[in-house]
Structures are given as structure tokens and as C-alpha cells.
N, C-alpha and C positions, 0 to 999 in steps of 0.2 A: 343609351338614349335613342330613342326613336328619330332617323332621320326622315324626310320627305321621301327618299326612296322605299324606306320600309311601310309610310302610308302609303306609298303609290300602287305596294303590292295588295296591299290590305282591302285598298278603292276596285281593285283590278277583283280579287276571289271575291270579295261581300258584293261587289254591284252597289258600291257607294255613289250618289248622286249630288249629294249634300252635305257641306258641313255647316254646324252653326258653330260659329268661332266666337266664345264669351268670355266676360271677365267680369267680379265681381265689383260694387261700391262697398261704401262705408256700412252700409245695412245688411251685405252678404247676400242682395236678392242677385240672382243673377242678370244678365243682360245680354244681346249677341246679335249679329248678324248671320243670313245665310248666303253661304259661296256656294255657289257649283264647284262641284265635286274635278271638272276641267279648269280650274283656276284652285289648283292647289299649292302649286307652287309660288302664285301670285300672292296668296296668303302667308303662306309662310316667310313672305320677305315683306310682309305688313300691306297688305292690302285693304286691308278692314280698321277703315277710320269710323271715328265717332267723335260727336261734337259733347264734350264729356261735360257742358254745364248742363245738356239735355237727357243723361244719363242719370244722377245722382249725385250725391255726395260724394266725391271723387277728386276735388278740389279745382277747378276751373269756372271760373265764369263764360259768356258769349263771347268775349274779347279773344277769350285762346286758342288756338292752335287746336286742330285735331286731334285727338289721342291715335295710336295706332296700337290695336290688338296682336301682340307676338305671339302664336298659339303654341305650346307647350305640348309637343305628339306624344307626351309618355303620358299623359292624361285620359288619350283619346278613347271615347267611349262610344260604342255603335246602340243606339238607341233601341232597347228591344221591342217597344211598341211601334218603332219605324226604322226597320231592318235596312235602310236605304239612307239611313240618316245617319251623321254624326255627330257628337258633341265634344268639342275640343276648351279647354281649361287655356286662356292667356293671358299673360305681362303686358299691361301697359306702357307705353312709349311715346314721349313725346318730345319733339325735333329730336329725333334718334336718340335718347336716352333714356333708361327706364324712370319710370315715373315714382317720384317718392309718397304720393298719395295712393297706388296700385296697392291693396290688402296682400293678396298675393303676395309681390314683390318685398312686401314686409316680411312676410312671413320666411321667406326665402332668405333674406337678409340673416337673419336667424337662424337657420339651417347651418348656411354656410360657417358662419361663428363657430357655432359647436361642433361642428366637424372639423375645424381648425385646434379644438380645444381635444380634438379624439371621440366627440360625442356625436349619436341618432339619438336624436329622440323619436319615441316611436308610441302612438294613439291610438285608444279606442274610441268609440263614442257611441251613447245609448242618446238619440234622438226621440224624443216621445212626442206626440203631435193627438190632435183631437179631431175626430169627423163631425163635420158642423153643418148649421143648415141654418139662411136666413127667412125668418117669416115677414109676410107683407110690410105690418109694421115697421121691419127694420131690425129688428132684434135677432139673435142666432139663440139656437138653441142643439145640444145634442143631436144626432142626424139620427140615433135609432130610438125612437119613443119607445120602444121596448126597454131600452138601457136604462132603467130604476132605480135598480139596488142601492142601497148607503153604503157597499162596502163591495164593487163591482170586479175586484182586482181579480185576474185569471178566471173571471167567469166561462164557464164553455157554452150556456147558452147563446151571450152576447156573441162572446169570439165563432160560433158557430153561424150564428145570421151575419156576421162579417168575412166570411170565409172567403168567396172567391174573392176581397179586395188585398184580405192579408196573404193569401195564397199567389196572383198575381205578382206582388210586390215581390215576394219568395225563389218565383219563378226566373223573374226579371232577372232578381240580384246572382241567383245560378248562373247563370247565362251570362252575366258581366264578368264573374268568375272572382266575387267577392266571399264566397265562401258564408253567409247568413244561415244563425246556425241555430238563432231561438228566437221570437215571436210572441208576441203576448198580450193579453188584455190588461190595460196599466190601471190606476188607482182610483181616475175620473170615468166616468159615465163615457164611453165613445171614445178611451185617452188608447191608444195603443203603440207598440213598440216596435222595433226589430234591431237587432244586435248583427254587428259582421265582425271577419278576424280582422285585427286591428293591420295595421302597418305603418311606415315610416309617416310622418305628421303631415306632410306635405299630399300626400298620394289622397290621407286618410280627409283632407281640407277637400282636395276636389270632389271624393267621394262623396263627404258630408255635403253638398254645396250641390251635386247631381242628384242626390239620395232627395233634398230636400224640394226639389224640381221634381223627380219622379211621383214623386208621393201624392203632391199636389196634382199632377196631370193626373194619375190614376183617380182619385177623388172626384175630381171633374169629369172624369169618363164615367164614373158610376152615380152621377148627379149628385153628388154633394161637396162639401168644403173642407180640405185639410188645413189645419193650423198649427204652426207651433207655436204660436203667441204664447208666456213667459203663464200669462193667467186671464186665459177669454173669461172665468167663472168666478165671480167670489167664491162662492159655497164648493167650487171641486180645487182638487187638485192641481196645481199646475205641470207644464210644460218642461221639464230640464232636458239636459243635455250631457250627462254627466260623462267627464271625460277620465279615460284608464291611461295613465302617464306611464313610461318607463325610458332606462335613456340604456345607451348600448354604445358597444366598444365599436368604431366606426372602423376600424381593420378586421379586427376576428370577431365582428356580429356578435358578439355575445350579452346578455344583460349583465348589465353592470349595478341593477338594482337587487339583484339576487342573492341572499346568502340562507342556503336552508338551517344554520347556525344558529341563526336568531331565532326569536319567539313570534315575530310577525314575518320572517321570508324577509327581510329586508337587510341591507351594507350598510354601513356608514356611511357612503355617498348618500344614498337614499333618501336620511334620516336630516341628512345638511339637506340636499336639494326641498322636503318639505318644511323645513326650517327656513326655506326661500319664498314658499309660496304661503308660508302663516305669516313670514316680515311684510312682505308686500301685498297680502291679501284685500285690506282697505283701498288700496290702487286698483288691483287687478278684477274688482267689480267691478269699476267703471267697462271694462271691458267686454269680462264674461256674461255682467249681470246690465244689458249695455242701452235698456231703454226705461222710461217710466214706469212702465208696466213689469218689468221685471222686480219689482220690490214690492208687489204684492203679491209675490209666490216666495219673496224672503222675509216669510213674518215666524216669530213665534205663537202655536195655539194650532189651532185643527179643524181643517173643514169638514164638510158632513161625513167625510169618506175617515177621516181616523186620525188622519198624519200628512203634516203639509209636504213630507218625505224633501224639505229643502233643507240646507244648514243658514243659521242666523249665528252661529259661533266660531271664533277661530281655531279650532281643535282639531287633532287627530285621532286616529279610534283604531280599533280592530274592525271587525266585518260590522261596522255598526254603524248603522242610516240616519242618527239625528249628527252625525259629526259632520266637519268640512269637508275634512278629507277621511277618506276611508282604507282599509286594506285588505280587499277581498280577496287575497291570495298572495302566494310568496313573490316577491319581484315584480308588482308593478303598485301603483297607488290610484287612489282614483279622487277629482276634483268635483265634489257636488255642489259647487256654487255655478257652474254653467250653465244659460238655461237656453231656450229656443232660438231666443234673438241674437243670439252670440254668431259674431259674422265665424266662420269657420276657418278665416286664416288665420285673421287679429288675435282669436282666443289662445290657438297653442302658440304665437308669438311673446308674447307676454310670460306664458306659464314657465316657456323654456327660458324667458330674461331671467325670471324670478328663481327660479329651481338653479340654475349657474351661478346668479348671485349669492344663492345660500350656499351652494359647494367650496367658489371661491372665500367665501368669507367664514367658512364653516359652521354655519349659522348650526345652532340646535332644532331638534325637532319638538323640545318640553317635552314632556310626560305623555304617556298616551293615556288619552281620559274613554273609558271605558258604562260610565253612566249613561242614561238615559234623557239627554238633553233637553227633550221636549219639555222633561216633569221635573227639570231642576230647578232650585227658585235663583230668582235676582238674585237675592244677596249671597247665596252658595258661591255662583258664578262669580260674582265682583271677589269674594273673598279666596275666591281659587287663583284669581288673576286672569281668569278669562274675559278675553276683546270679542266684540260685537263687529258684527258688520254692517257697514252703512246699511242705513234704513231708505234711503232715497237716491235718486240720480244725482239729484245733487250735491250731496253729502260725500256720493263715490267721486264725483268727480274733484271736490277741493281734495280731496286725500290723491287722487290720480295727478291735478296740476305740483301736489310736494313730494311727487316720487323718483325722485330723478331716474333711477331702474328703468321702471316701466316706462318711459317718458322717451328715456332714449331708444329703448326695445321699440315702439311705435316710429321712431324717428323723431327729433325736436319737432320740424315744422309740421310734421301731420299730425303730432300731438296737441302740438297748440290747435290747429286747426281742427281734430277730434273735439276736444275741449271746449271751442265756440259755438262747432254745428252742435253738441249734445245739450251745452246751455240754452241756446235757443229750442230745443225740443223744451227744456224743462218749463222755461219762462211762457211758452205757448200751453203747456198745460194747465201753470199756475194762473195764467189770465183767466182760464176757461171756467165756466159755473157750469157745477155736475149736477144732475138727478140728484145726486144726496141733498148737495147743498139746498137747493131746492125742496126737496121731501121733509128734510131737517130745519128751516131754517124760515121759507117764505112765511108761515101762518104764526111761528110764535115772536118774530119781531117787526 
């Protein structure tokens, strides 16, 4: 672990000036204060308060007490577009104890458990986001009007007039020394990607969480709007997040989801742990899949582009994209119900509740279903014994309030509290009258 002394060398060679010392809410945006780089000691022994009912969802009102950010130095990240900056990942604190509403600190929570149980969990994560752009009006639209096509996936034209944005991005991630190893035009108009080497879930949380900071500044440096909202477009594709799971021997590093024996690269452990995340998969929406807008990237059918590339089923597959969970290689798994909005500590908290739950309880993994889900019918499905996943926020969340799993994986009281702020989004949306409603509705009644 990085002591103060080890940043102090770090401040001394880079010509650090600045740190911004942040911590994430309930919605995963970030947040932070900037220290001088001469009060770094002062930070690390909590110097950096915030009045956390002015922050977000984080569970405080005006009434309370200060939060105080604990910044976490094995995080620490030098800003490559301000060489003189840093950005530091911290635990919330409040009258000196950590905070049970702190995402982070959830997630941590969790860590530590299954490294008590001999287990790393350890994460990939495929963020996909959209370059946007708002018109006078009010409305966004794709940021390159050149980007057409009905089926735009790896175009090199597009990705070509995109180049110094995705190249920068590229450049960056080198230089942070996350190793970003593939790049690409995704399946919406202006939708694109980047992939890094995974690591332990935690590291891979603040990554995700700086990665999703990054992107947006660069977009704004090149005048336009990065989003990963779940589904800015009826008609395109959305937004996921898809996460590569694998769990390791927490003494001798080794994958513990590996056995080249099998016919998918997978252990017995494995095959329980996704036996954990198909039990509790109805709960762990609420989290992965964690606003309104995320259940309209989990439909069945196809937008202009081919394939909503989301799962709406609870199954497992081979290398095959209409499934929940997928197996693109021997020894790890991958969760396609994640999508943009998924705060980036909450989601692998959860996943690692649910994957432990299924080990210890040896849960099965069923059958691996191998079809073509898109173009399967209802009644196949029902007749197979295939479950659906919530269709809406709030459907994920009564299934979230009977999980006790997940329930505790979040903490009871942040749970409930999760639970009330997220109903309140939903009840705010359902008061609201949409343009459809409207378009549909005003002239024929």
C-alpha cells in the first residue's frame, strides 16, 4: 500500500501541485475537492470535508455532520492531460468512522469477505459511451453527421474521423499504465469503446470511475458530449457495461475459475458462482441495470442497427451475445446485464454477494443454452423454464427489497435507503407526461 511518504516522493519527481481528492455518490458521478499539493499530509489525515446533503445521494441531510474524504494512495492517478494534477479515489468518514452509505466503502466491504473466504475477485469492464451533441432546440443528436450507416459497427470511416479522440484516450490510458489493448466503433452511430487488462475489482472500480471522467473531459475538449447513458436513442443501440468476472486463489494468485478439462474453460466453482448470479439476477438489476432509463436498452427486438446486443433472459451460453451471461474464454465469465449507469463499486459488490452465495450454496448453473435468444419465441422460453428480467425499475427493485443476498451485500440500511431514493426516481418519472404520450394520445381522446 502506498504510504504518504511514497506520494511525497511521487509530488517531489512529477512536480505535483495538486490533488483532487474524490469520492463517489449513489450515481457513481464523481465528486472532489482540490488540496495543494503542500497539504498533503493534511489530507490524508482527512482534511477534505464536504457537506454530503450538497454532494448527492450519499445519505445525509443539512442536519449532518461533515463527511470527511479518506483518500486511498494506491488509486492515485496523475492526470495526463494536467501533468501537475492528481486524482486520488476516497472513503468516506463521518465522526471518524467509515461511512455505511460510501459505494466504495461497500464495495470494500466485500473484498475483504472473500478474501477471508481465500477469494480476489478480479474484473474486466467493456464501457461503451456515445459522442453527442445538443441542438438549439434542446434535443442531442450523434456528434458526427457523417455517422449514417444502419449497421455502423467497426466502421473505419467513422472510427477514422474519430481518430485523434480515440487515439488520445489510448495515449492517456498508456501513460496511466493500464495497458488498453483494443478500441472500436460500437454498434450505434457515434457508440465507441475501449477495453483494458482487467485487475483486482476494486483497482478496476476506480479505473472504471476515472476512465468515465476521462472520456467526458476529452469530449468536451473536442467540443462535444460523451454519454454513457443506458439508452440516449430509441432507434440505436445502447450503452452497456459489460463486466468479465473471474475469482482467484487469494494466497497463490491463481484462477480458481479455470479448468481447460471442461468444454467451456470453466471449474465447478465457476458453474455454482453463476448459479449465484442467475438466483439472484432479478435483485441484482436493481443495481447493475440502476435507472429508468436502463430498461430501455433491456427489451427484446432490434433497433435500426440489428441487435439490442443486451440480455432480457436469465441464461448462460457459450461466446454467445443474446445470453446473460456469456463465456468468452476459458476462466472467466462475463455479465451482460451491466449497463452505463451502474455506479462502478455497487455493481461488483453485489455480483461478488451473489457468485459466493451460489458457491456456498452450490447453486447449479442449468444447462448452457446455446440458441439464439433474440429469435426465440415466448412460449419456447416459458416451456424451457426460462425467467425474464425485470422490465422496469421498479419491478427490479420489489425483487431487490426480497433479496435478502443482495440486501445485505449493499448493507441493510443503505439498502433500504437505495430502495427509497430509487422509488422516488421511478414515481418522478411516472408523474411525468412524455412526448409519446402526447403524440399518442392528445388528438384521439
Amino acid at each position: 500500500m502506498k504510504t504518504v511518504q511514497d506520494v511525497a516522493k511521487v509530488v517531489q519527481e512529477r512536480g505535483i501541485e495538486f490533488f483532487l481528492c474524490s469520492f463517489v455518490e449513489m450515481s457513481g458521478a464523481p465528486k472532489a475537492k482540490v488540496v495543494p499539493a503542500h497539504h498533503l499530509e493534511d489530507m490524508a489525515q482527512g482534511s477534505a470535508g464536504f457537506a454530503g446533503f450538497a454532494a448527492g445521494e450519499i445519505g445525509q441531510g443539512p442536519h449532518d455532520p461533515d463527511m470527511i474524504a479518506i483518500p486511498d494512495f494506491d488509486s492515485l492517478t496523475v492526470l495526463p492531460w494536467r501533468p501537475k494534477v492528481a486524482w486520488v479515489a476516497s472513503n468516506i468518514h463521518v465522526n471518524g468512522a467509515p461511512w455505511p452509505y460510501c459505494p466504495r466503502t461497500i464495495l470494500q466491504r466485500q473484498v475483504t469477505q472473500a478474501r477471508k473466504k481465500g477469494y480476489v475477485l478480479k474484473t474486466g469492464v467493456e464501457p461503451e459511451f456515445l459522442l453527442v451533441r445538443r441542438n438549439s432546440n434542446g434535443t442531442c443528436e450523434p456528434h458526427d453527421p457523417l455517422d449514417t450507416l444502419g449497421k455502423p459497427c467497426y466502421d473505419l470511416r467513422a472510427l477514422n474521423r474519430n481518430l485523434d479522440f480515440t487515439t488520445t484516450l489510448l495515449k492517456y490510458m498508456y501513460e496511466l499504465g493500464w495497458d488498453p489493448y483494443a478500441n472500436d466503433h460500437e454498434d450505434a452511430n457515434c457508440q465507441f469503446e475501449i477495453n483494458w487488462t482487467y485487475a483486482d475489482c476494486l483497482t478496476t472500480a476506480d479505473r472504471h470511475t476515472f476512465f468515465r471522467w476521462m472520456v467526458r473531459t476529452v469530449a468536451e475538449q473536442q467540443g462535444c458530449l460523451a454519454t454513457f447513458m443506458p439508452k440516449p436513442f430509441s432507434h440505436l443501440t445502447g450503452n452497456g457495461a459489460h463486466f468479465h468476472v473471474s475469482l482467484w486463489d487469494a494466497e497463490k494468485d491463481t484462477n480458481l475459475f479455470l479448468n481447460e478439462r471442461d468444454e467451456n474453460g470453466l471449474s465447478e466453482l465457476a458453474y455454482h458462482f453463476i448459479g449465484g448470479l442467475k438466483n439472484h439476477a432479478k435483485a441484482l438489476a436493481a443495481v447493475t441495470a440502476p435507472i429508468v432509463n436502463s430498461y430501455k436498452r433491456l427489451i427484446r427486438g432490434a433497433p435500426r442497427s440489428g441487435a439490442t446486443w443486451a440480455p432480457v433472459y436469465i441464461t448462460f451460453g457459450g461466446s454467445n451475445r443474446t445470453q446473460m451471461i456469456r463465456i468468452p474464454g476459458p476462466g472467466r465469465i462475463e455479465n451482460r446485464t451491466v449497463d452505463g449507469a451502474a455506479n462502478p463499486y455497487l455493481a461488483p459488490a453485489v455480483m461478488l454477494a451473489a457468485g459466493l452465495d451460489g458457491i456456498e450454496r452450490n447453486l447449479p448453473a442449468g444447462k448452457r443454452n446455446d440458441r439464439n435468444l433474440y429469435e426465440t419465441s415466448l412460449e419456447e422460453l416459458k416451456a424451457a423454464g426460462i425467467e425474464f428480467l425485470p422490465t422496469t425499475l421498479n419491478e427490479a427493485l420489489d425483487e431487490l427489497e426480497r433479496d435478502e443476498v443482495v440486501m445485505e451485500a449493499l448493507g441493510r440500511e443503505y439498502g433500504e435507503y437505495y430502495i427509497r431514493v430509487k422509488r422516488e426516481e421511478w414515481k418522478r418519472y411516472h408523474d411525468s407526461v412524455s412526448q409519446w404520450e402526447l403524440d399518442n394520445y392528445l388528438g384521439l381522446y
